[in-house]
C-alpha positions in Angstrom: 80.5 -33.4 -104.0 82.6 -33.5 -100.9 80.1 -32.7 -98.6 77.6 -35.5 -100.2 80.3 -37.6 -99.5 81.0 -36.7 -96.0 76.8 -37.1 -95.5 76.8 -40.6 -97.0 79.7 -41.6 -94.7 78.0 -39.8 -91.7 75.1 -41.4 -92.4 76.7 -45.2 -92.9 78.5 -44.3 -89.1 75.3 -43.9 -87.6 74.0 -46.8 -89.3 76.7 -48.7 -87.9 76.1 -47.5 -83.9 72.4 -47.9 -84.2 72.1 -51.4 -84.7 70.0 -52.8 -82.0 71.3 -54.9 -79.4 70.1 -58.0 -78.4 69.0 -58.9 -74.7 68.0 -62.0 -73.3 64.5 -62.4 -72.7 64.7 -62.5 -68.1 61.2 -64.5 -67.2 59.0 -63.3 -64.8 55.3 -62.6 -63.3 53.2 -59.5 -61.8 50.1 -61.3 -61.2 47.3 -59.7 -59.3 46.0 -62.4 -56.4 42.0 -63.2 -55.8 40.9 -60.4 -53.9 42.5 -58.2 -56.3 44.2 -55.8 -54.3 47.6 -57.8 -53.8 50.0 -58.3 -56.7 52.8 -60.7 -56.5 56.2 -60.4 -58.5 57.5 -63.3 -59.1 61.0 -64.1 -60.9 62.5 -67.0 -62.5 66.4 -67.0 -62.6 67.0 -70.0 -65.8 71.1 -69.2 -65.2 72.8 -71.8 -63.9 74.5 -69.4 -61.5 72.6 -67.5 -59.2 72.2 -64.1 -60.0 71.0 -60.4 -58.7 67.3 -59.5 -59.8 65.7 -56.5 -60.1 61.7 -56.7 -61.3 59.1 -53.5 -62.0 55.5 -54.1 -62.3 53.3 -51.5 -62.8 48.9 -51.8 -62.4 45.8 -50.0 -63.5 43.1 -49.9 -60.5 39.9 -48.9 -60.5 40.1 -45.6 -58.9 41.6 -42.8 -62.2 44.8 -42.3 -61.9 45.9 -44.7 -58.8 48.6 -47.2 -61.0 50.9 -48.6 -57.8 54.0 -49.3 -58.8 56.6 -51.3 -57.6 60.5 -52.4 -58.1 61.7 -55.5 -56.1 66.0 -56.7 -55.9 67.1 -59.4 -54.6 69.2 -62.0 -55.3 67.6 -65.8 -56.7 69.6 -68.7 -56.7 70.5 -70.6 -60.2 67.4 -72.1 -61.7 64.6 -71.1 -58.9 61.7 -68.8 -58.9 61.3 -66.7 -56.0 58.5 -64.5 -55.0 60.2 -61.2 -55.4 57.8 -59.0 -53.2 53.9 -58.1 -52.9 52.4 -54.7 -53.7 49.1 -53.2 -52.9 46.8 -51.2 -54.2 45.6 -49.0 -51.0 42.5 -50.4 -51.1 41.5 -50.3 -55.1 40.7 -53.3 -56.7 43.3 -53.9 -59.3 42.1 -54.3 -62.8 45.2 -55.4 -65.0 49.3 -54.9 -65.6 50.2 -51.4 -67.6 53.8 -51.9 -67.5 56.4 -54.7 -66.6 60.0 -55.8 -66.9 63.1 -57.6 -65.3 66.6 -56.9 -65.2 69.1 -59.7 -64.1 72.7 -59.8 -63.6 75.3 -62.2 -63.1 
């Protein structure tokens, strides 16, 4: 019975530390311009303080297998979007966004 015991409370300890933690939701934008073989990164800091910025946008083209990738930082000031960077495609036509995400801190 001790062993079940030191399960149960094994169990109710990982329970504890696997609770997900919230983030706050950072807005921003990996569009692919007219032409389609520019992408813009765009970033919108809603602080009220500025803040250091770090986007990652990822795209399908239409060549197999070419997905450019790319991860802008910068700093944007409180309750501005900036253009983070541009990314090509070398000369694919860009079809849509695989992956993206943002990152700020204070």
């Amino acid at each position: 019975m001790g062993g079940r015991s030191a399960i149960s409370c094994l169990a109710l300890m990982t329970g504890l530390f696997s609770e997900p933690v919230s983030a706050e939701t950072v807005p921003y934008k990996c569009i692919i311009l007219p032409g389609e073989e520019i992408a813009s990164v765009m970033m919108t800091n809603s602080l009220s303080s500025n803040a250091s910025c770090i986007v990652t946008c990822k795209f399908s083209t239409t060549r197999y297998n070419n997905n450019p990738q790319i991860t802008c930082a910068k700093p944007v000031p409180a309750g501005k979007e900036v253009q983070m960077c541009l990314l090509t495609s070398g000369g694919d036509k860009m079809v849509k966004l695989i992956e993206g995400y943002a990152e700020r801190t204070n």
